[in-house]
C-alpha positions as CSV (number, residue, x, y, z in Angstrom):
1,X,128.9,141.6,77.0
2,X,128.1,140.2,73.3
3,X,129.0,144.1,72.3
4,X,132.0,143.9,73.7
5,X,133.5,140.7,72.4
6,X,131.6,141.7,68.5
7,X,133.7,144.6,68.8
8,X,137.0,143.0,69.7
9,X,136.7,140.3,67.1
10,X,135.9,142.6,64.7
11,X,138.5,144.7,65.0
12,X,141.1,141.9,65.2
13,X,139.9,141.7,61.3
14,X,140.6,145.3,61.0
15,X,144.1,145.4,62.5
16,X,145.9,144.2,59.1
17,X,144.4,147.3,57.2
18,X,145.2,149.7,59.8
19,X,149.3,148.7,59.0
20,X,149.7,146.3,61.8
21,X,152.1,143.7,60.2
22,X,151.1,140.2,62.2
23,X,153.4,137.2,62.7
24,X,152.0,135.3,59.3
25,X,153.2,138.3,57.1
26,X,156.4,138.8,59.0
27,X,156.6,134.6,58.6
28,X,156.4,135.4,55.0
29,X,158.5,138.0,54.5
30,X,161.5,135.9,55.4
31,X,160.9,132.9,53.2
32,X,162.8,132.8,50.0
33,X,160.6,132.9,46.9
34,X,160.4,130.6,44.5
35,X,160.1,132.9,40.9
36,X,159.1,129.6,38.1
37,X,156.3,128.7,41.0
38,X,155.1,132.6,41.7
39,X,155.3,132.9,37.8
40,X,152.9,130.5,37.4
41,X,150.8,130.8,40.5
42,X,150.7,134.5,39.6
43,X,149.8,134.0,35.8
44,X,146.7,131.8,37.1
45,X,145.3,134.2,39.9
46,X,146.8,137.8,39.3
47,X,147.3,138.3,35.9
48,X,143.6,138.1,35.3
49,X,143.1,141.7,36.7
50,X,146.7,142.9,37.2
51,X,147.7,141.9,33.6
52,X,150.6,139.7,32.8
53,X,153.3,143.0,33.0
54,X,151.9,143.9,36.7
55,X,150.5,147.0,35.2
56,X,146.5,146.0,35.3
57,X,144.3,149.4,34.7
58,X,143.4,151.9,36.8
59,X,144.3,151.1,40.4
60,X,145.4,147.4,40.0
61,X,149.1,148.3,38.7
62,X,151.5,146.4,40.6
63,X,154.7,148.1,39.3
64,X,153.4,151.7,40.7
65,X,155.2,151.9,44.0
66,X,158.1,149.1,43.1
67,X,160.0,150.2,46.3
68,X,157.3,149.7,48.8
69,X,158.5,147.1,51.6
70,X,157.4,143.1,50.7
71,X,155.0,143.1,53.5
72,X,153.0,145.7,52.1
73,X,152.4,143.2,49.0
74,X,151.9,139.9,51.5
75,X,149.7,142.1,53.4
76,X,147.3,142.5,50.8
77,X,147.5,138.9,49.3
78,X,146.6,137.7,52.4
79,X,143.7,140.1,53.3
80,X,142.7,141.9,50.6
81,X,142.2,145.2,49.9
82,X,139.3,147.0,47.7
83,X,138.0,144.9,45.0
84,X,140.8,142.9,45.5
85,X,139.8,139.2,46.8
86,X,142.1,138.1,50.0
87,X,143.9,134.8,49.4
88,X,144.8,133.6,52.9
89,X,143.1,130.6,52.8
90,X,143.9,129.7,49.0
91,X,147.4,130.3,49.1
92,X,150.0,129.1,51.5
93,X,152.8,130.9,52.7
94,X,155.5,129.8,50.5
95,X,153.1,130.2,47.1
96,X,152.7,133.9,48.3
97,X,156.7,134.5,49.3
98,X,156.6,132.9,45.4
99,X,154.4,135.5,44.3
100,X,155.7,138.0,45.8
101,X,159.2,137.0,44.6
102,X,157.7,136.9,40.5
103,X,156.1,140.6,40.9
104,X,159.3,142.0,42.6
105,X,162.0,140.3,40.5
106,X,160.3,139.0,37.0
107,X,157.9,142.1,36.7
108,X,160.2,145.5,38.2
109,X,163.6,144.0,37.7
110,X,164.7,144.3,41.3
């Protein structure tokens, strides 16, 4: 029985990678970003490896897919992906609609 549930709960963590969009990024996805707050939350925790432009090195650019959907971005804020750390519990939902908001409009000029 302990398999069982290890299993489930461990692939409840797994569901955001496999591109299950849950309720929290769809939540996201709707608010209206803030681009002076995602600006600056963005120059204190992204720029560090993704370089003020978005453009980071190697396979931190930002700007590399600018027409991917805004869930895709939340998605990995949120959870992570690689080397990058996940953020759910640092940011809230409206600092990462901000974010998201900052790298879309400020950085690829859509």
């Amino acid at each position: 029985m302990k398999r069982v549930i290890s299993i489930g709960i461990a692939s409840l963590f797994a569901l955001p990678s496999l591109g299950c969009v849950n309720e929290r990024v769809q939540d996201i996805a709707t608010l209206e970003g803030d681009l002076t707050s995602g600006k600056v939350i963005y120059d204190g925790s992204c720029a560090g490896c993704h370089g003020k432009d978005g453009r980071g090195s190697g396979p931190v650019d930002l700007l590399e897919d600018p027409d991917g959907p805004d869930e895709e971005f939340i998605e990995i804020i949120l959870y992570g992906e690689g080397n990058m750390p996940a953020y759910a519990d640092q940011l809230d939902d409206q600092e990462i609609a901000d974010v998201v908001a900052h790298i879309r409009v400020t950085l690829s000029g859509q």
